[in-house]
N, C-alpha and C positions, 0 to 999 in steps of 0.2 A: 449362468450357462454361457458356454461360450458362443459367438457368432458362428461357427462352424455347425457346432451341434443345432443352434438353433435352426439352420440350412434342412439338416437332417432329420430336422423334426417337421417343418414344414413344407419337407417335399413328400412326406410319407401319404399313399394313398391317394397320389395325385394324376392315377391314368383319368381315361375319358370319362369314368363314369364315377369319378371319387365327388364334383362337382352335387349331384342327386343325393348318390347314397349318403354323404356326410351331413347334408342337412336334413335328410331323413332321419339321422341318427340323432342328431343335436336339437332335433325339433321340439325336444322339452325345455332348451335353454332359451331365456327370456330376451327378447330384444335384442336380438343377433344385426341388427341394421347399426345400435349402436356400440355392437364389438367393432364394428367395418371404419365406423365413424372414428372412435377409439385411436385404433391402428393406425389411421391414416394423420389424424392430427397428432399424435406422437412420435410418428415416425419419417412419415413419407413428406410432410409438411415442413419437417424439419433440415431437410436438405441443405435448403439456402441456408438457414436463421440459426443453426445450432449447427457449427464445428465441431463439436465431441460427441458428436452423434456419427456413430461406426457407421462407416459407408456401406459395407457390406450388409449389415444388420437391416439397413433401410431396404436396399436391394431384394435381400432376401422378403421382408414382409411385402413390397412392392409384387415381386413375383405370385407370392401367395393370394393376396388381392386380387391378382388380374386371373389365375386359376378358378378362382370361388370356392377356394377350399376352406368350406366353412369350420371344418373340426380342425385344420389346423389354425386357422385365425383365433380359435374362441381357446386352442393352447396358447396362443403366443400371447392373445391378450391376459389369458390367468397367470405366465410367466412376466408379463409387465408388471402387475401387481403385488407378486409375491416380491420382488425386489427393486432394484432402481434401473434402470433401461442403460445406467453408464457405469463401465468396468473399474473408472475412479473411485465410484461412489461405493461401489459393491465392495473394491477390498479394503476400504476406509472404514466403513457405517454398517452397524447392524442394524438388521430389518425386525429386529423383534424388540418389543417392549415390556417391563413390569411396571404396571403400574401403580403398583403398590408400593412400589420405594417412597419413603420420605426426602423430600428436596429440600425445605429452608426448615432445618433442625438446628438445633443451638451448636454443633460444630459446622456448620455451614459459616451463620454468622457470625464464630466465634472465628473461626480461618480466615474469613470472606473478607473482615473487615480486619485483619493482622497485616494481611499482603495488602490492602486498598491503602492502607498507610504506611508501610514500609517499603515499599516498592515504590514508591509514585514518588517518596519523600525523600527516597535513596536518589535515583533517577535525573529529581530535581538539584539536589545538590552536587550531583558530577554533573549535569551539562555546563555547568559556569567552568568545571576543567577543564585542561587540556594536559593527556588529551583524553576524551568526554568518552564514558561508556553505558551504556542503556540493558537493564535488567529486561529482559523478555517475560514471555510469560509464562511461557514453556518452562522458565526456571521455578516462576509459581505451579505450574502443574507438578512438574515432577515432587518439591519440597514439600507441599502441603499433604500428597501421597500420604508417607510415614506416617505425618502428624497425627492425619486424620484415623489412620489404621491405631495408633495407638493413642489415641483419645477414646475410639470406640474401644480398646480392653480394658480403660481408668475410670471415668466416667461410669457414677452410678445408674443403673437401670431404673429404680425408686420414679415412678409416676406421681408428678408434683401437680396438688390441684391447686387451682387458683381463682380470683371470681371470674377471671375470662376464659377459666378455661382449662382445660389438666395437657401437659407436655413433659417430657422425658429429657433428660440430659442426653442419654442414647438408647437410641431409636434401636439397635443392632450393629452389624457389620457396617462400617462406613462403604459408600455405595459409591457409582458411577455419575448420578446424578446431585448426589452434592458435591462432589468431587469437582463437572461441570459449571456450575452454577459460583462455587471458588475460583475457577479458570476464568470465568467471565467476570468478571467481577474486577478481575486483574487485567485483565486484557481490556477492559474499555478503560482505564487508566493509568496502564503501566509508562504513560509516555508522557512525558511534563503538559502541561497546559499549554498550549500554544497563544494564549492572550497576557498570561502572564508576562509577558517580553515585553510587551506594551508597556509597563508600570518600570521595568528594569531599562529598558530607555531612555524614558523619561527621567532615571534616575541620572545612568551614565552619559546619557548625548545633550540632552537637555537641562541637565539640571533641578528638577523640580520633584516633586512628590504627592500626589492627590491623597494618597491612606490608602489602609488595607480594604475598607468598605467599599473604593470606589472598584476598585480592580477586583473585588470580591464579585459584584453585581454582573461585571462586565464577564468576567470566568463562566460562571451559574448560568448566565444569556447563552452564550457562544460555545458552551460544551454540552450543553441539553435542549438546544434550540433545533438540533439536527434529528436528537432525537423522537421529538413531540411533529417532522413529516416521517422519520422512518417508519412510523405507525399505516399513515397514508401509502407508504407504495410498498407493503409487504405483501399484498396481494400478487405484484408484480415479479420482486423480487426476493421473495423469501418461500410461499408457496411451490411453485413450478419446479417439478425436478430439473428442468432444462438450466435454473438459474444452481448449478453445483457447487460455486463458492471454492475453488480449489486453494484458495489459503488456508482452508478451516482441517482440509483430509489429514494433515498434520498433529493437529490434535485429537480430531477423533481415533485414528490409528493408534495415538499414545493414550487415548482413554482404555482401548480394547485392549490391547497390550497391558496394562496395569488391572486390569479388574477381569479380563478371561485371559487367566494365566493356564490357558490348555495348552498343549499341543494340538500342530495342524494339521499334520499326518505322520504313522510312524515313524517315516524315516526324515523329519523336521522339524526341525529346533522350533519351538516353543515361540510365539513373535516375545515374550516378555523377556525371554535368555537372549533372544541376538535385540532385541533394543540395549538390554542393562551393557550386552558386551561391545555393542557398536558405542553408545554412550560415555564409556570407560577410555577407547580407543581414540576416541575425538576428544574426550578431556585430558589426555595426558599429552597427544599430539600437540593441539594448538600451544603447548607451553614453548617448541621451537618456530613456529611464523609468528607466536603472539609477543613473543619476549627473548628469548636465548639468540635467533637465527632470524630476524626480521626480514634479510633476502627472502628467505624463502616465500613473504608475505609478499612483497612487493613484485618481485619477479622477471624486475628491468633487467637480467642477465647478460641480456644479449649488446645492451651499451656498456658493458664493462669492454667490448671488444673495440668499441673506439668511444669514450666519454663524450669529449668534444664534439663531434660529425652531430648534428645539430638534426640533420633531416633524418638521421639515422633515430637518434635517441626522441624525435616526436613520433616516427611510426614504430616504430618496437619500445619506446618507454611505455611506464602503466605509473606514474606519477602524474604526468603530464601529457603523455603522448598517446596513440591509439591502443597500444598494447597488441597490436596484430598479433601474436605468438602466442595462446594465454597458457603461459607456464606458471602459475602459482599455486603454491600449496597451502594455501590460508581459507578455509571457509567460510571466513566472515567475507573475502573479497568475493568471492563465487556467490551467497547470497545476499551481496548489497541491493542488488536488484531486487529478487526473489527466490526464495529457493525453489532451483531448478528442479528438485524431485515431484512440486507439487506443482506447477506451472504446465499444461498439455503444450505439447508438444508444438501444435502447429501454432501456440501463440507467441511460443522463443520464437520459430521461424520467423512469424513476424518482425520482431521484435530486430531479429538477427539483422533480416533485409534490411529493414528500415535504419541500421546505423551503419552498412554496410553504403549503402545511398546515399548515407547525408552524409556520415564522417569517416567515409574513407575513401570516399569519390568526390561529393561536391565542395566537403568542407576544405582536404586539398586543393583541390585546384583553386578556388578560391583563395583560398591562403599563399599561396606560391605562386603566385600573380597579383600577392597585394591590395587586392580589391578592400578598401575600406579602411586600409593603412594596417589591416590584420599582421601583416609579415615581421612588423616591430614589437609585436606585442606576441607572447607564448601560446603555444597553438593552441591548447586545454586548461585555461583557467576560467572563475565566476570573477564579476567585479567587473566594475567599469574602470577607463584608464583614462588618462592625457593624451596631450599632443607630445610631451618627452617620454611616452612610453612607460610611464610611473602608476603605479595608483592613484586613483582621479582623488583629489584632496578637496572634500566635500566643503571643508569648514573656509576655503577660497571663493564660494559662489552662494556664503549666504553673511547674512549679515551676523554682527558680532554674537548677537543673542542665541545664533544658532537658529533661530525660529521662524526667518523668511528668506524668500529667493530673492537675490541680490542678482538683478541681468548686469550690470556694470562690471561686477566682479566677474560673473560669465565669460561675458565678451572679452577681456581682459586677459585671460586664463586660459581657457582651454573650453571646447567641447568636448562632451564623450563620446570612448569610444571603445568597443566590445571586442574580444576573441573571436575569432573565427566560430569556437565554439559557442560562444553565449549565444552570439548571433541566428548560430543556426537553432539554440536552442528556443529564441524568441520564435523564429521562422515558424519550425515545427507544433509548441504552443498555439501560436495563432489560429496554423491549419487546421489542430484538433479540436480545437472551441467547436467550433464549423463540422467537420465532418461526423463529431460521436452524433450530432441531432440526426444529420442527414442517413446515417450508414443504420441506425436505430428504428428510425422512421420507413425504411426502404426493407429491411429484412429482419424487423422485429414489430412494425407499427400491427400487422395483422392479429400477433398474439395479443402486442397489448390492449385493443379493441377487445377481444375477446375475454381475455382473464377479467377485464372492466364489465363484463356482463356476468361474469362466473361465480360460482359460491367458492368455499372453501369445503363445501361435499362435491365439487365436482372432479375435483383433485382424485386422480389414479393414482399418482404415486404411492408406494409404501408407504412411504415415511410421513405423507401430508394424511393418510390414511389412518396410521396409527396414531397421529395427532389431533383427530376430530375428537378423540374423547374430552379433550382438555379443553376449557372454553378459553375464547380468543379473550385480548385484552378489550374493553367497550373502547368503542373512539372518543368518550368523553374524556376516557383518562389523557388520552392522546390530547385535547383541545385545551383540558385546563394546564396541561405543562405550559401549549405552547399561550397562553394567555400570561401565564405566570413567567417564563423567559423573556416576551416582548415587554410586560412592564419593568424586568429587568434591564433588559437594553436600552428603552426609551428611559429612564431614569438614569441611568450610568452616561448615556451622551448628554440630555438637556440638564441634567442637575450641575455640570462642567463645562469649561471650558474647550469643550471638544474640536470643533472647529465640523463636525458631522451635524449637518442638520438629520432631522427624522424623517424628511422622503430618502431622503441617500439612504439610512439605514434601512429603509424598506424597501427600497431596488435592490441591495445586498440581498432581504431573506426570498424578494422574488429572484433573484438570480439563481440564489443556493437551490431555492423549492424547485426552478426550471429544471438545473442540469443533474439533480441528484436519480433521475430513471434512469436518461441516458448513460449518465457514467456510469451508473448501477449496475445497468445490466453488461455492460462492456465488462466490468471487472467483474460482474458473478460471473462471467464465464473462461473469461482469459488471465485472472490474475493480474490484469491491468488496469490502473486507473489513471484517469485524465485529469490534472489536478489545474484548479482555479485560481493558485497565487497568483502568476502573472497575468492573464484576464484580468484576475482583482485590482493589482496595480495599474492596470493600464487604464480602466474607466476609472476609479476615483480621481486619478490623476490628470485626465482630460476634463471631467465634469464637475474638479473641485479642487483644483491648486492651491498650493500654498498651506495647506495643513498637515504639517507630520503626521497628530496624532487623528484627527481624522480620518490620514489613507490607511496609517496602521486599524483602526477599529475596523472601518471596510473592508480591508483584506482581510480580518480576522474573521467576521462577521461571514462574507461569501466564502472566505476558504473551508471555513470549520463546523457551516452547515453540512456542507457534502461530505467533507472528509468525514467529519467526526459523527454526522448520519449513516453515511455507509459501514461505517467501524461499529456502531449500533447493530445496524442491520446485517451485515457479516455473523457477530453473536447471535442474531433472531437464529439466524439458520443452521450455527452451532446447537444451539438450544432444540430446532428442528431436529436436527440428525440424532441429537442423544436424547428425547422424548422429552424436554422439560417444559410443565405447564407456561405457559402463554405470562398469564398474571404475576408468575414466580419470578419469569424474567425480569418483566417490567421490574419489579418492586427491587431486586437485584442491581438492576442497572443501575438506573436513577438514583439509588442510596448512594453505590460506591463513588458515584460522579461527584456527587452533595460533598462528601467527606472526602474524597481525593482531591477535589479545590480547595476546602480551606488547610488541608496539608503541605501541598504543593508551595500555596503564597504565604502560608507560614514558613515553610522552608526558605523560601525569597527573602522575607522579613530579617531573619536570623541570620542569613548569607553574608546581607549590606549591612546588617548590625555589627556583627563581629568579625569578620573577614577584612582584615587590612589590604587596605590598596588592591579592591576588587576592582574587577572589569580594570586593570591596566597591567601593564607588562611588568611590574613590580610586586604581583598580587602576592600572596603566601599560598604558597604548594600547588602553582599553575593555574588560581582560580582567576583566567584572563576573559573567562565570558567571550568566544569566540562568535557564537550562535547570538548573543542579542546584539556585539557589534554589527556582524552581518543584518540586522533585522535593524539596527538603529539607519545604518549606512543607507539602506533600501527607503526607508521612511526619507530621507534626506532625500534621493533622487528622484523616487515618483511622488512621494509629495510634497516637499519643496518647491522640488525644479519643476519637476512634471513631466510627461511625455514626450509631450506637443513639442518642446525643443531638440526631439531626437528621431521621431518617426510622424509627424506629418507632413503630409505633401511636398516635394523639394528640400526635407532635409535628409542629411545622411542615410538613416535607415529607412526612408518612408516606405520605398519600394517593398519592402517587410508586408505592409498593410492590404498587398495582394495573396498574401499567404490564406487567409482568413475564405477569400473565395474561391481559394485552388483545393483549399480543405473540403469546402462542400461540393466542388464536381467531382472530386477523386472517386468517394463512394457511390454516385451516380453513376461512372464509367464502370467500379468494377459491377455493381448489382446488373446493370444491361448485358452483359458478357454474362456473369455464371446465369443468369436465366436462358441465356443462348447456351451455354453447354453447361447443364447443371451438375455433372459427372464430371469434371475437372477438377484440377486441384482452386483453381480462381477461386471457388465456393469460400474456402480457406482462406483466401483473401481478406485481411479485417483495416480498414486506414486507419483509425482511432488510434487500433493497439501499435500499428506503424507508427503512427507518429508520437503518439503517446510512448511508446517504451522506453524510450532514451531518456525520457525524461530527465533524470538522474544528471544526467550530463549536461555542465560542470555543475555539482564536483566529482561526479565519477568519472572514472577513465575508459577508457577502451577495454582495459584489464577485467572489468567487472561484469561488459559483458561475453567479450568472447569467452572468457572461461564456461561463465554462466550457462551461453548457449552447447558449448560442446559438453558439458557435466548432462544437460537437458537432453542431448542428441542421445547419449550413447542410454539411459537413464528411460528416458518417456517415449523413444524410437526405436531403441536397438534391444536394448534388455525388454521394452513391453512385448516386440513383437515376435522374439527368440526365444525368451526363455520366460512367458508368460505368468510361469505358476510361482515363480521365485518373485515377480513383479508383485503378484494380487498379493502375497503373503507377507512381504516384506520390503516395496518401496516405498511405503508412506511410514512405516515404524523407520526407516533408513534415516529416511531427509529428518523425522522430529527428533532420531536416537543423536544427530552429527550436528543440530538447532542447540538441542540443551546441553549436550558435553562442551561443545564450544564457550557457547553461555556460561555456565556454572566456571568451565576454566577461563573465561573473561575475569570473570569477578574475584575468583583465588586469588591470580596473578593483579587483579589492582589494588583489590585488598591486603596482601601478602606483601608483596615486590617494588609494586611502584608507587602508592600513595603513601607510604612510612619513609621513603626514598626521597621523596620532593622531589628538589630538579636535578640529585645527585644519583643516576641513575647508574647502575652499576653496567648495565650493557647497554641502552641505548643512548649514552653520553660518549662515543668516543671510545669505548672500551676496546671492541676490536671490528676489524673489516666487515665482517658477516652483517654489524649491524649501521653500517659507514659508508660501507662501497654506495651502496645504489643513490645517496644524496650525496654526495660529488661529481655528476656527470650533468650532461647538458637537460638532462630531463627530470632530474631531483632538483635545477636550478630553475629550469623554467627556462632556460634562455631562448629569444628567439629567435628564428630565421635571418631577419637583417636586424645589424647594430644600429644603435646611434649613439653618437660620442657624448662626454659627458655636457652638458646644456642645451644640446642639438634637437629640432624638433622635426615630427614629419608632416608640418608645416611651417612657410618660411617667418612666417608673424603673426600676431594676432588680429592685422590690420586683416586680414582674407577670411575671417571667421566671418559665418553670416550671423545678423545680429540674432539675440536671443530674444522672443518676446516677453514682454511686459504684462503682467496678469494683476 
């Protein structure tokens, strides 16, 4: 129902005397003090703490409240009940359940465990490309659809008994819940291992090789470690209709769309006809931004009007530059970010503000005044530089082996030094560490007090409602993973030469265990999350220099608890929204994890086995391994070199190091103001997602988010608030219909086009302008602001470097 209607329901029967008569009336219904309590902790409490909670809607219950209109409170509270309090949720998720469908049936795990190895394996093997493409999951949702549809008409019905037990090849109709339970399954591993890189370093930068078992143990730790607290804070973050998860509306939208193939009302196409058709439209399209017409992808248009003009081509490039104008017609550049259809609205704004502030106000001026020798180096790239403005050449500041920080060579050479962009990118990093604790603690600490005394019968919502039938998973299952991942990690550092002792590794899993609520609950609501690499690098490298493989385990370790916890926990509430038992998950997840790692580093194994002149510019058919350069280079500087010679006290960046306290008063200023006028838009005000959102940047451009935000504006602003009923019915099948056509036409075209092509690419080699223009101008180059001639540096010797310390 709408906020309107509901106005009109709760003002019914409200002269002077509706107060008496209405609880006269109601006087059979039980416990009316805790319909009041209800109301008020769901709605009117929710003011500050929940941004997608309708202003109006509070309003309206507030009024009712303060009336004592008892008949209509004890409507509005059995209208909270029947559905989910948020209009995201409502046109995403159905509120009803069977629960008599069968969930883990042998086309479950005959599907479940096809995509948990071909997709992860696929995945695995293009990221060593370039350039590198990642199968979604969305691609497994839609594919396994058919499958499953016609497995259920092949597959004998014949009930097979056995001593443990009698099961069916098919159960019936393939369902939406195994359907689910194959998406998930894909979806916690459709994206390479993130510790694997570790062993692929060691191969390429280092030299060396431990085996597949040691990188086996180290994988199994660090991608199920996150799992075994997700168990711990799903009281928090998976329960609470407040926590919505708007990355998930996506595919639940494309569940209901594939399995209630109704019509929505007479005069409205079906959601299943306008997904297949929007689907179609976005797979044939991306064939010109993905390959024919790559301008169209990139979108630098407006530096074809002067190439050269330097300032020109950094605020209107989307290579390099801010991308102010965001004219592109590529969907993968629009949801590099996130996709903007399932993103609320007021957390783009966020999102919007907060790079409007940093980099297209502070990051210029900044940069166009030089500050930090920024003006010599391109305004938007990753990577640290020289004093000649070159790529900082790692292998000058450490000794020949590769394997320690050489200060001689240092001092000799060069300090580093960042973009304008990277710069701001640490700044921003910093402050978010800082402010998710504080902005969480300030207008979220009361609920989570509370939910920490709650059951899981105390739960209103729907959906937690029609989920009590199903027993939770026990917390032992949770204890013994995490028992079984810790002797995994502690075995994979002390059986090696790691250079990690085991308190380090166990500041990593309290680090992860700390920040995994706060982030939590930021991203269950905004679609944004605060990510821990750089945190990561920056303590290991202060409190244990001089280990590569070391700062790589600990960054791995603290990065891939949260991340790859939250990514768990994200599914818990998929699983929420489309009814599936508790225990079914668990046992779902954790398989596909099991069996997706040792795919993955089989995949690796096989890559360096028979792949010529991998990981170098030589390789065969582009396999340059961009992505573990980046990860080997990164291991060089924070744990090599270390921090301490770049951001402490009196050195170049150190001033940075006050970001970290600017982070936690920010969200103290805004919480004092919206409690001063809790009716403003301030309430709205989130820092975390401020600072956090950009995150991205570098390597994203400017390009990725302005489009982003105005696709978001016109999308979660203008079409929700105009044309409502086309919203509920079809902006979440929209964003997953133009996710997967994209997708599927990703993979055509590099299957098809470009990987039987090698490096003889028939359009993007040269062939004609459309795919040429936009990497000949000052912003497909990178050039920067000011020159320097060739040997020239921007400083006049090495004798003016301050020295580097010694560790």
């Amino acid at each position: 129902m709408a906020a309107h209607d509901l106005g009109r329901t709760a003002s019914a029967g409200s002269s002077s005397d509706a107060k008496n008569s209405s609880k006269e009336e109601i006087s059979d219904v039980p416990q009316l003090d805790n319909v009041e309590a209800t109301l008020k902790r769901d709605y009117v409490d929710h003011r500050l703490n929940d941004p997608n909670m309708e202003t109006e809607k509070i309003d309206q219950v507030e009024a009712t409240l303060e009336r004592g209109d008892y008949k209509a409170e004890v409507q509005l509270e059995e209208e909270l009940e029947e559905d989910s309090p948020y209009p995201e949720v409502r046109a995403a998720v159905s509120n009803v359940d069977d629960h008599t469908m069968p969930v883990m049936t042998f086309r479950t795990w005959v599907l479940g465990m096809l995509f948990t190895i071909v997709i992860p394996g696929l995945n695995q093997l293009l990221s060593y490309r370039f350039p590198t493409l990642t199968i979604s999951s969305f691609v497994t949702q839609l594919l396994c659809y058919p499958m499953g549809v016609f497995m259920a008409k092949v597959l004998p019905e014949k009930v097979i008994k056995t001593p443990f037990g009698s099961f069916t090849l098919n159960p019936g109709p393939f369902n939406v819940k195994e359907h689910t339970v194959i998406t998930v399954m894909s979806n916690v591993t459709y994206q390479r291992a993130y510790s694997s890189q570790i062993a692929a370093v060691q191969r390429v930068t280092y030299g060396y090789d431990w085996g597949y078992g040691w990188i086996l143990m180290i994988t199994l730790s660090s991608q199920l470690m996150g799992f075994s607290f997700a168990g711990v804070f799903r009281r928090w973050l998976v329960w609470p209709a407040a926590m919505i998860w708007p990355g998930n509306l996506g595919n639940t939208a494309l569940m209901t769309a594939l399995h209630r193939q109704v019509d929505v009302g007479e005069n409205h196409m079906s959601r299943y006809k306008f997904f297949m058709l929007s689907c179609l439209g976005a797979f044939c399209w991306y064939w010109f931004p993905g390959y024919i017409f790559t301008m169209l992808s990139t979108g630098n248009w407006f530096c074809l009007i002067a190439p050269d003009n330097v300032v020109l081509n950094q605020l209107l490039g989307t290579q390099q530059g801010l991308g102010l104008i965001p004219l592109t017609f590529d969907w993968t550049q629009v949801t590099y970010v996130s996709n903007p259809l399932y993103t609320p609205w007021w957390a783009e704004a966020n999102v919007l503000g907060g790079f409007v502030v940093a980099y297209c106000i502070i990051g210029p001026i900044l940069y166009y005044n030089n500050v930090w020798n920024t003006a010599y180096l391109p305004f938007l790239a990753s990577g640290t530089y020289d004093r000649f403005g070159k790529k900082y050449k790692v292998a000058k500041v450490t000794t020949p082996d590769h394997l320690h920080f050489d200060p001689v060579g240092y001092n000799n050479y060069s300090e580093e030094y960042f973009t304008i962009s990277y710069s701001m990118a640490f700044a921003l990093s910093f402050a978010a560490i800082t402010a998710v604790i504080v902005h969480v603690v300030l207008f979220h600490g009361k609920q989570i007090v509370q939910q920490l005394r709650s059951s899981y019968d105390d739960e209103k919502d729907v959906h937690a409602r029609l989920m009590q039938r199903y027993p939770e998973v026990p917390k032992y299952w949770y204890a013994i993973l995490f028992l079984i991942t810790f002797g995994l990690g502690v075995g994979g550092i002390q059986g090696w030469d790691t250079g990690l002792p085991v308190w380090a590794f166990i500041i990593a899993m309290i680090l992860g265990f700390f920040f995994m609520l706060p982030v939590g609950v930021v991203l269950a609501i905004s679609n944004q999350e605060v990510g821990l690499n750089i945190l990561s690098e920056f303590i290991i490298g202060y409190m244990k220099p001089g280990s590569a493989t070391g700062m790589m385990l600990f960054k791995t370790f603290c990065y891939m608890i949260v991340y790859q916890g939250l990514s768990f926990t994200g599914d818990m509430k998929f699983g929420h929204y489309m009814k599936i038992p508790p225990k079914d998950m668990f046992v779902a997840q954790v398989s596909a994890i099991v069996v997706s790692s040792f795919v993955v580093l089989g995949v690796q194994e096989w890559v360096f086995s028979n792949i010529k002149n991998i990981c170098t510019p030589e390789a065969e058919s582009n396999f340059t391994c961009a992505n573990v350069i980046v990860f080997g280079t990164a291991s060089q500087i924070w744990g090599l070199i270390g921090p301490a010679v770049v951001f402490s006290p009196g050195k170049m960046y150190g001033k940075l190091l006050w970001m970290f306290l600017a982070g936690a008063l920010a969200p103290v200023i805004v919480w004092l103001i919206a409690r001063k006028w809790p009716r403003s838009f301030i309430r709205l005000i989130n820092v975390p997602v401020i600072l956090t959102g950009t995150g991205l940047i570098p390597p994203a451009t400017g390009i990725n988010f302005t489009s982003w935000a105005l696709i978001g504006f016109v999308f979660q602003y203008l079409v929700r608030r105009r044309r409502t009923g086309w919203w509920t019915r079809y902006n979440y099948i929209f964003g997953s219909a133009l996710d997967t056509g994209t997708a599927l036409a990703g993979v055509v075209i590099f299957f098809t086009v470009v990987f039987p092509q090698g490096k003889n690419q028939a359009f993007t080699q040269g062939n004609w302008w459309g795919n040429t223009a936009q990497y000949e101008t000052a912003d497909g180059l990178g050039t920067p602001y000011k020159q320097l001639a060739a040997g020239e540096s921007f400083y006049p010797a090495p004798k003016d470097f301050r020295p580097a310390p010694v560790h």
